[in-house]
C-alpha positions as CSV (number, residue, x, y, z in Angstrom):
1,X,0.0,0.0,0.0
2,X,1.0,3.5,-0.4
3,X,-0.6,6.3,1.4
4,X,1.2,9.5,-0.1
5,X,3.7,10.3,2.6
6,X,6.3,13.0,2.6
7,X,9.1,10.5,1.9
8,X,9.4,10.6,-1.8
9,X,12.1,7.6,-1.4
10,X,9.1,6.2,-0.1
11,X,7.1,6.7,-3.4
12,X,10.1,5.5,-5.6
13,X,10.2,2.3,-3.3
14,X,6.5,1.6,-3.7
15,X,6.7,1.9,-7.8
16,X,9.9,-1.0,-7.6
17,X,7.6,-2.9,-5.2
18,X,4.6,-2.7,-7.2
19,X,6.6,-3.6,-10.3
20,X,8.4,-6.7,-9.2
21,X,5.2,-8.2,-7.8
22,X,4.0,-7.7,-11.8
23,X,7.5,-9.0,-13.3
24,X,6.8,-12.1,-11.3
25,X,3.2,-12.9,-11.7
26,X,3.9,-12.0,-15.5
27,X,0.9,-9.4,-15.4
28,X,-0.2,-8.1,-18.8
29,X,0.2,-4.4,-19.7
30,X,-3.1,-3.2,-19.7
31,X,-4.2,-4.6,-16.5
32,X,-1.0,-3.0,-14.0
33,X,-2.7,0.5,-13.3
34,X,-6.1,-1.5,-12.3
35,X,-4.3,-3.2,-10.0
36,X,-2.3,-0.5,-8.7
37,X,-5.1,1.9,-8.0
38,X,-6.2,0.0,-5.2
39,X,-3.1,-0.3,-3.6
40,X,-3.3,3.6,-3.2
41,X,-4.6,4.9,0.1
42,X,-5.2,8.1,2.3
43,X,-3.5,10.9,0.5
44,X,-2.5,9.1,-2.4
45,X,-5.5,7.7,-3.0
46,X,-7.5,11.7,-2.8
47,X,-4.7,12.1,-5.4
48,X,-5.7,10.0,-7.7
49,X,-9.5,10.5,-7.6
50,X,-8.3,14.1,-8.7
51,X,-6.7,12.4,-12.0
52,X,-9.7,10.4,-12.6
53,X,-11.6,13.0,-12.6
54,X,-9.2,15.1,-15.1
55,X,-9.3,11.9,-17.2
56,X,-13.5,11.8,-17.2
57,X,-13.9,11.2,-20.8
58,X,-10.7,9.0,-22.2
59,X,-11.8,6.1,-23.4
60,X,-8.9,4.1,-21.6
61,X,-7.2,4.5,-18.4
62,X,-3.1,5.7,-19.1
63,X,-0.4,2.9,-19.7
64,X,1.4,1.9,-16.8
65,X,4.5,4.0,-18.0
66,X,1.9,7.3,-18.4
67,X,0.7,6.2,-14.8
68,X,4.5,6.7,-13.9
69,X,5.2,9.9,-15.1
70,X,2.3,11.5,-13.2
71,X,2.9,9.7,-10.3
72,X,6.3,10.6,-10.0
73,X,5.1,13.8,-10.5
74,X,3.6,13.9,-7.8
75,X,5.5,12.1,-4.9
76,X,9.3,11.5,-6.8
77,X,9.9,14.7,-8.7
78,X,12.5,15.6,-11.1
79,X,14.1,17.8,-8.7
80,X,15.0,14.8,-6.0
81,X,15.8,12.4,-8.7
82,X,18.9,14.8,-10.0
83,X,19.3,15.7,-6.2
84,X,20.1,11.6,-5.8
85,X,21.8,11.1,-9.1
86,X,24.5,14.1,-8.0
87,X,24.4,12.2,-4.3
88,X,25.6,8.7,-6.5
89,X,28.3,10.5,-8.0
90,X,29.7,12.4,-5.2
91,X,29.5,9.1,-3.0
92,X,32.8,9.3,-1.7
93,X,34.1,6.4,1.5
94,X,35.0,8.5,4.8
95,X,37.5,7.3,7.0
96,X,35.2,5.9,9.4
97,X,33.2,4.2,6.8
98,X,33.6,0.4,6.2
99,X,34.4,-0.9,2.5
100,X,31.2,-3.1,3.1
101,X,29.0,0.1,4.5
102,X,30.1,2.3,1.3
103,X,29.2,-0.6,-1.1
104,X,25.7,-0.8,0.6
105,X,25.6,3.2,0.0
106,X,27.0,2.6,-3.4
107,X,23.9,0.0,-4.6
108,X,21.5,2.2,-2.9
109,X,22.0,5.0,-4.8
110,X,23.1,3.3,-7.7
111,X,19.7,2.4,-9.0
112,X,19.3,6.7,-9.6
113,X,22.4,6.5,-12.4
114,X,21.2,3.4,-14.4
115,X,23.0,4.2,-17.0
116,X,26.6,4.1,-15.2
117,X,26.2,0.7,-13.7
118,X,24.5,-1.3,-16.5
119,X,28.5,-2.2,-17.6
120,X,29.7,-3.9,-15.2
121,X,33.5,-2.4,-16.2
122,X,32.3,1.1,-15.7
123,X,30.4,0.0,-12.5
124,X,33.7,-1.6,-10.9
125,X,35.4,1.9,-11.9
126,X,33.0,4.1,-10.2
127,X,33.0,1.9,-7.2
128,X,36.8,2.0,-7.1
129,X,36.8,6.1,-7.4
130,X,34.9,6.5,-4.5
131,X,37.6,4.5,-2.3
132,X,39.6,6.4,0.3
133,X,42.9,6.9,-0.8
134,X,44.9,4.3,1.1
135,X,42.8,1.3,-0.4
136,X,42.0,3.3,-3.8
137,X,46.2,3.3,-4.3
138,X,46.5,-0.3,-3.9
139,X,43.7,-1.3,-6.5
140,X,45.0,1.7,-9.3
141,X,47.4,-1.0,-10.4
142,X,44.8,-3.5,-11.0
143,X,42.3,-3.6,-13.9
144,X,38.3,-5.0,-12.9
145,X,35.7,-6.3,-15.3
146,X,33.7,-7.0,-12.7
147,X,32.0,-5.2,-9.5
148,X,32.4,-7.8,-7.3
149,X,36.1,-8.4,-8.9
150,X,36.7,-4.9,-7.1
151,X,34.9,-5.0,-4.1
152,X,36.5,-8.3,-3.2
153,X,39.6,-7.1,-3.6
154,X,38.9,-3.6,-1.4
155,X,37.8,-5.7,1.4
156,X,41.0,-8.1,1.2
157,X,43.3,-4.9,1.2
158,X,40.6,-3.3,4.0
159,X,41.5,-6.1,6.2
160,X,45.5,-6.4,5.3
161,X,45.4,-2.4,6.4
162,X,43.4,-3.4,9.3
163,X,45.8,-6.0,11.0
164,X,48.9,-4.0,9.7
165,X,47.8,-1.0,11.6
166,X,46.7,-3.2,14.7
167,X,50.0,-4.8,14.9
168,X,52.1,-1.2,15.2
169,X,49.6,0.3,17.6
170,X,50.0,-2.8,19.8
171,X,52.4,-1.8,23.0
172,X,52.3,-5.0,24.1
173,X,53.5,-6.9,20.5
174,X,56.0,-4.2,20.2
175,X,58.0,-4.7,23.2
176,X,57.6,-8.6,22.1
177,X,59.5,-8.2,18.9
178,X,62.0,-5.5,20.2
179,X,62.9,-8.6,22.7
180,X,62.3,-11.0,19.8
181,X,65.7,-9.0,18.6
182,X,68.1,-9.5,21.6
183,X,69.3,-13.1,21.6
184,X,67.2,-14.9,25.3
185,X,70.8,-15.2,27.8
186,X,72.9,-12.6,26.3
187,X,73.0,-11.0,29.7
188,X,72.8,-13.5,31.9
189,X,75.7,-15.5,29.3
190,X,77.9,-12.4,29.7
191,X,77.4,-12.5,33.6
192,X,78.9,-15.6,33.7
193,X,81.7,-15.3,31.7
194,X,83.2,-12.4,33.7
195,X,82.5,-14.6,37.1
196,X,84.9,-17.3,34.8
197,X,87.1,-15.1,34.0
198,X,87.7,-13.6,37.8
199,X,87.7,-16.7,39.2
200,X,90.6,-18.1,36.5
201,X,92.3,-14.9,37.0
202,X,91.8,-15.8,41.2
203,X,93.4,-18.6,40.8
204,X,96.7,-17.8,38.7
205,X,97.3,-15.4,41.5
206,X,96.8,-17.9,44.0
207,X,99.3,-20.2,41.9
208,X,101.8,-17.5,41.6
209,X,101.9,-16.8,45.1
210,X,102.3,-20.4,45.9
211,X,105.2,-21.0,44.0
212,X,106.9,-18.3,45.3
């Protein structure tokens, strides 16, 4: 149902909706604004009693892509649908944004620019752009047909960046590899040999004086 809300995201969401449901019940044309028209209620629905009654007279009610236009009219204007398109190609990851959370953003807004995702080439690129820089410059060397080619691989360098970074901001596995680098019983080793060496040196005096 749609009742005409504010949203106009809302509105563009019901159209999809509506439009799958006749995709998979294979729906013939001239029956889908029929069986939209009661799906319309409270505003929406004053709305379109409004058309009707602009339309008293046509023999035939509008095609479903006629229905369309003046509904998106209406609730999805022209104005928010260039307002989302620029919001697509702006879509740029922040630091504290996650690979996965600005591919999410990336297919949400997406569906506004058809016409830059239909390759999938072209769609891997765009994705790729709209990287931060330290992931972005380890993926300009490589060359995606595929979307999910380049998403893949931004997580994998996502996580490598990840653990890299964990690994020098960790005190604790610092100190272990600055110890790691001083051979275990170098100090205590070196201890003992000068005890050795005064006690041989003890001795030869000890000698000495005995056999004089």
């Amino acid at each position: 149902m749609f009742d005409g809300g504010a949203d106009p995201l809302v509105a563009e969401t019901w159209i999809r909706e509506v439009e799958k449901m006749f995709k998979a019940l294979q729906y013939p044309e001239e029956v889908k604004v029929r069986l939209a028209i009661p799906m319309l209620k409270g505003n929406a629905e004053f709305w379109w009693t409004a058309i009707e009654a602009a339309l008293e007279g046509e023999d035939e009610l509008p095609t479903w892509e006629e229905f369309k236009k003046i509904f998106y009219d209406q609730y999805f204007p022209e104005s928010i649908r260039i307002s989302k398109e620029n919001e697509f190609l702006s879509l740029r990851q922040t630091n504290d944004m996650t690979v996965l959370e600005c591919a999410n953003k990336f297919t949400e807004l997406g569906r506004f620019c058809p016409q830059m995702i239909e390759v999938e080439r072209s769609k891997a690129n765009r994705f790729e752009q709209g990287l931060r820089d330290k992931i972005r410059s380890r993926l300009s060397v490589l060359i995606f047909t595929s979307y999910g080619e380049a998403l893949e691989r931004a997580l994998k360098v996502e996580a490598d960046l990840k653990r890299s970074e964990k690994e020098r901001d960790d005190p604790k596995r610092s100190r272990m590899i600055e110890n790691h680098n001083v051979r275990p019983g170098d100090t205590e080793g070196n201890a003992n040999k000068k005890k050795r060496f005064e006690a041989c040196t003890y001795l030869q005096q000890a000698s000495w004086g005995a056999l004089s």
